[in-house]
C-alpha positions, -999 to +999 in steps of 0.1 A: -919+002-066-908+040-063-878+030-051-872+003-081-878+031-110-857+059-093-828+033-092-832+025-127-830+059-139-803+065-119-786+038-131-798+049-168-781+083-159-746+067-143-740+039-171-739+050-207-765+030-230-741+005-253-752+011-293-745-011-319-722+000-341-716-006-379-692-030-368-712-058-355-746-048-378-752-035-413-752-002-419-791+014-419-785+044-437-750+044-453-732+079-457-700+072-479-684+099-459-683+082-425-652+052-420-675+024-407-641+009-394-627+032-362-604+004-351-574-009-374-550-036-380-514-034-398-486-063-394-457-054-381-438-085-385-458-111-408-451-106-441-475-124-466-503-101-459-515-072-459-545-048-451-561-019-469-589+006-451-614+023-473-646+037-451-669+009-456-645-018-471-614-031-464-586-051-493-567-080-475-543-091-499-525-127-489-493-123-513-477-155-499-503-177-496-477-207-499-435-212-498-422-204-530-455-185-545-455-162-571-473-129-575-500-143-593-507-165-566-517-137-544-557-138-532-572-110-528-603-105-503-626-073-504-645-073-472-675-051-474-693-036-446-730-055-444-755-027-459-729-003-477-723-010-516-699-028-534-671-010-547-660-015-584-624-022-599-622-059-578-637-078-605-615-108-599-613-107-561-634-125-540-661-101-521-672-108-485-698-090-465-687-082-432-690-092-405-685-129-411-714-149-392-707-184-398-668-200-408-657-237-415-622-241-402-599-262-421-573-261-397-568-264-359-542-232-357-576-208-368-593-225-339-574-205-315-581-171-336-615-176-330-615-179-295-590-150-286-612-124-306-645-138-291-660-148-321-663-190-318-698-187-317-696-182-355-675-217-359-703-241-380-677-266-387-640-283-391-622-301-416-620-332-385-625-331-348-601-356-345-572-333-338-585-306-314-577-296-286-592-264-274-615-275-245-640-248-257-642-262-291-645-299-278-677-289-259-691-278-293-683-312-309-692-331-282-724-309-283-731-321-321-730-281-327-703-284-355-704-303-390-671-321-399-664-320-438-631-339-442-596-329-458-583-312-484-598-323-521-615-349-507-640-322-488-676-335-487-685-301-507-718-312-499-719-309-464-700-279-472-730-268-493-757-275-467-742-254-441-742-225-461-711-211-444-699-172-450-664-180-449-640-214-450-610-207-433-581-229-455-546-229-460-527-238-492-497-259-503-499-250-537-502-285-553-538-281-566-548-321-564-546-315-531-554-281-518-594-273-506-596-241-521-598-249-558-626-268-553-646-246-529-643-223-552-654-243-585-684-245-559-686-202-555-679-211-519-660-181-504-624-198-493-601-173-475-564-187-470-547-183-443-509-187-447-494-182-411-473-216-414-454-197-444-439-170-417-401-173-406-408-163-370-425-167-339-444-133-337-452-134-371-473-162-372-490-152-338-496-118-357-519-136-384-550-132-354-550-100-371-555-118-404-587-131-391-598-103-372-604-085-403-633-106-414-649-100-382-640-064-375-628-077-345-594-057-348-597-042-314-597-074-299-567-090-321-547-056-317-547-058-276-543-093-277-510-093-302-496-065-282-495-086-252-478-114-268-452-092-284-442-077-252-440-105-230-420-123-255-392-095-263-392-090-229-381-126-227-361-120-255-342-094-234-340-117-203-315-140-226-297-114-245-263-113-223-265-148-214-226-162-219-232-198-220-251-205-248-258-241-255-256-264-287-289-281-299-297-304-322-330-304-338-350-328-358-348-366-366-333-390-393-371-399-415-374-411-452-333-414-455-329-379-444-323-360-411-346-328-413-324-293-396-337-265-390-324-232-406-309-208-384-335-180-401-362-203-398-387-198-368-371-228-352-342-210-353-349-179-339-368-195-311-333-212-304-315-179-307-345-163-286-342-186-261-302-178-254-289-215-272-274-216-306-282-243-334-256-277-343-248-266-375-252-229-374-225-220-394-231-245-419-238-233-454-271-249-459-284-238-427-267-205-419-298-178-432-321-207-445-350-195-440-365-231-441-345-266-432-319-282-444-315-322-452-292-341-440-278-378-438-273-398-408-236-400-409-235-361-411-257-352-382-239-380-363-206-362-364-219-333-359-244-333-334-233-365-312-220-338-289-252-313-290-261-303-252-295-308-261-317-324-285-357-312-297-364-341-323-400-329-326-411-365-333-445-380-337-454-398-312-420-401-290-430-396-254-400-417-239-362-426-244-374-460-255-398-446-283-367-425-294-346-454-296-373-473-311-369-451-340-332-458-348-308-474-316-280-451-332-295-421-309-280-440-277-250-429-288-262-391-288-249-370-260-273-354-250-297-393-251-271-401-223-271-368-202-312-371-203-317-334-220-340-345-250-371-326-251-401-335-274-427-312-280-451-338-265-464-328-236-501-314-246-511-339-274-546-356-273-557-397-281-554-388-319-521-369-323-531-334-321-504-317-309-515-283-293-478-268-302-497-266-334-530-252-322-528-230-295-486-226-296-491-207-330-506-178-308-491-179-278-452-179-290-439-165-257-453-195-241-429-217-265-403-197-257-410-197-222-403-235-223-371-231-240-355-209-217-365-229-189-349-260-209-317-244-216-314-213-184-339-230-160-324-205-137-339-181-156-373-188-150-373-211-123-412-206-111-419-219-150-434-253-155-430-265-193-463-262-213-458-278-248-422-295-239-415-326-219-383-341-208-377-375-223 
């Protein structure tokens, strides 16, 4: 029993006791001198937010919370630190006490946010489980742990209600009749959006973990998990820059008598720069620096891209040549249908559609981009197996 006790102190002695911190409790006996927040965040490439440190609050602004938003669109969040006071001057702000405890997610891209910065025990619910695909998340909804509240204005706000949560993750498209946060709001339910889809490239979006970090004072965790990111995926970046042979792709399909391209600023285009190819119709006027995509007809994209080197339709369910051609029986004619180098961003999608490009892609951009190089240099990275790409 001697024995026992002496190794306990000495174990006392050789590992420091942990404390809890203001972070991760409310503050017992404030002092407005002390900065209750001793790690930061600041976004080095997304654009639509931003963050502001006070000592026991922080002001996330999102100033483009949807494509084409105006300034007085903006949201503004003031998280407050649990126990300290609230600060005057935000009377039309929304006010939060940190650290977030319990958050509804309205979208499958937050899900992966929540698991990087260790904070998915606080998920109480989801718009739909229909669509997930984070294995972590499906044990809690095949544990009957999470609530599901349905989409956009048609939210059960009741449910919503009932589970009392701090925080509902959403995202906005700026047509009210169909966007959740006007009426969680109406119903003083604290609705933060997150705009990641808004950004024009790949590390942008991955940096909005940050975003979401913030209302969890979690920005150790989201600050050594972006750094990561950013350097694998420059470094990949710099594997491509001096490649000579740069191939032509084609992206997108003909839908709803239009053929959907991707701008060469968009963040399909600079994954196709990124990953050493170049885009059809990159010198064309309504896709050279569009930031978004350009439409099409048929005939146009026919002339133009019958010749691509490779084709990245990102198509609903098209797993196959013979779904492609289902689709419209012009594509044999395609080039690249013939040579067998269309690649769908297919290959992790579960029963219902989710497609996990669109869940745990948005963080993990250097993996996407991975999959490109190998698809365009597989000499590159020939140890690579494609993640979220499959070869029709």
């Amino acid at each position: 029993m001697k024995h026992l006790l002496l190794l306990a102190l000495l174990l006392a002695i050789l590992i420091p006791v942990s404390s809890t911190t203001a972070q991760d409790a409310c503050v017992e006996d404030y002092d407005e001198s002390v900065d209750y927040f001793e790690t930061k965040v600041e976004p080095m490439y997304a654009e639509g937010f931003t963050v502001e440190y006070f000592n026991h609050y922080k002001v996330v602004n999102v100033v483009t919370p949807w494509v084409g938003a105006t300034e007085d669109d903006a949201f503004t969040y003031v998280l407050v630190q649990c126990g300290t006071p609230v600060p005057d001057g935000f009377d039309d702000a929304q006010v939060i006490e940190l650290p977030v405890e319990s958050v509804i997610a309205m979208s499958t891209t937050q899900l992966p946010h929540l698991i990087e910065l260790g904070v998915l025990d606080s998920l109480v619910g989801l718009d739909s489980s229909l669509y997930v695909n984070s294995p972590e998340v499906l044990e809690l909804i095949d544990a009957g742990e999470l609530v599901e509240v349905g989409f956009g204005s048609e939210v059960n706000i009741e449910v919503v209600l009932d589970t009392e949560p701090d925080v509902v993750m959403a995202s906005g498209s700026g047509v009210l009749d169909y966007d959740v946060h006007p009426v969680l709001l109406e119903n003083d339910v604290p609705a933060v959006i997150n705009a990641e889809w808004v950004e024009n490239s790949p590390l942008a979006r991955a940096e909005w973990i940050k975003f979401t970090a913030t209302f969890f004072n979690a920005e150790a965790a989201a600050n050594e998990y972006f750094e990561t990111v950013e350097a694998d995926y420059n470094a990949l970046v710099e594997l491509t820059a001096d490649v000579e042979d740069r191939p032509t792709v084609l992206t997108g399909v003909f839908f709803a008598d239009a053929w959907t391209v991707a701008g060469t600023d968009s963040f399909v285009g600079q994954y196709i720069a990124d990953a050493g190819a170049e885009l059809v119709f990159a010198e064309h006027e309504d896709v050279a620096g569009n930031a978004n995509s350009a439409f099409f007809d048929f005939e146009t994209v026919y002339l133009d891209g019958l010749e691509a080197d490779y084709w990245l339709p990102d198509a609903f369910g098209v797993n196959s040549v013979d779904d492609l051609l289902a689709l419209d029986e012009r594509y044999a004619d395609f080039v690249a249908v013939d040579e067998g180098t269309v690649y769908n961003n297919s290959n992790r999608v579960n029963e219902n559609g989710g497609n996990d490009i669109y869940e745990s892609g948005v963080i993990n951009p250097h993996v996407v981009l991975m999959d490109l190089i190998k698809i365009f240099h597989p000499d590159l990275l020939p140890d690579h197996e494609l993640v979220y790409f499959k070869q029709l």
